[in-house]
Structures are given as C-alpha cells and as structure tokens.
Residue, then its C-alpha position, 0 to 999 in steps of 0.5 A: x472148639x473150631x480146629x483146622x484140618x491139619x489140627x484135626x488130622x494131627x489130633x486124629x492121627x495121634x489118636x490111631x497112633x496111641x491106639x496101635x501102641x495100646x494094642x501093642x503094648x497089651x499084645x507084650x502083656x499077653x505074651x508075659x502074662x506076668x500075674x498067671x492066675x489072675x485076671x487074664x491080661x487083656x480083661x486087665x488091660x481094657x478095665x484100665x482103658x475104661x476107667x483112664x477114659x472115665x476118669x478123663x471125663x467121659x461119661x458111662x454111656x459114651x463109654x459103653x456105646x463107643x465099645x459097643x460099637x467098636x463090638x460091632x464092627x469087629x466081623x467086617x474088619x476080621x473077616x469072621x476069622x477068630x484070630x489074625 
C-alpha cells in the first residue's frame, strides 16, 4: 500500500489520538474500579487491547515485541519517576 504524507500523517496522528483516548478511558475505569476484587482495572484493560489486536490480524510476536518495546522505553519517558 503506497499512501501519501498527508494520508501517512492523518493515519499516524489518528493512531496517537486513539491511544491517548485509550489512556483516558483506562484512567475513569481505574478510578471506578467498577469490579473491586477482581482483576485490577488496567490488567483488564490491556488483556483487552491485546486480543482486539490479536483479533485485527496481528500476530503473537508483533504483539509481544511492540509492548516489549513500548516496556522498554518507559524510564526515558517517565524520568525514573513511578508515577506523574
């Protein structure tokens, strides 16, 4: 598939915008916690994001390797901080 910038960037950008929605949206879940006792909000959260992209065609590795990743990156962007 050959797309053009501006179809590069509209499809990146809507990505980063669905992502920070996501965040969001786990951020209200967390705060109401609305099955206390069970699995912890977020745990949830993320097993369902993995199989919506399993489920979309992505395959175990590219899965793993892209939170692996995302694992990995976490120090630079926080700082060493544990929470903002």
């Amino acid at each position: 598939m050959d797309l053009d910038e501006r179809e590069r960037e509209r499809i990146h950008f809507g990505a980063i915008n669905a992502a920070e929605e996501f965040a969001a949206t786990c951020a209200r879940y967390h705060a109401a916690d609305p099955y206390p006792g069970e699995a912890a909000p977020l745990d949830l959260a993320i097993n369902i994001l993995m199989t919506g992209l399993w489920d979309q065609g992505f395959s175990q590795t590219q899965i793993r390797a892209a939170f692996e990743a995302a694992l990995a990156d976490m120090n630079r962007y926080a700082a060493g901080e544990e929470r903002r």
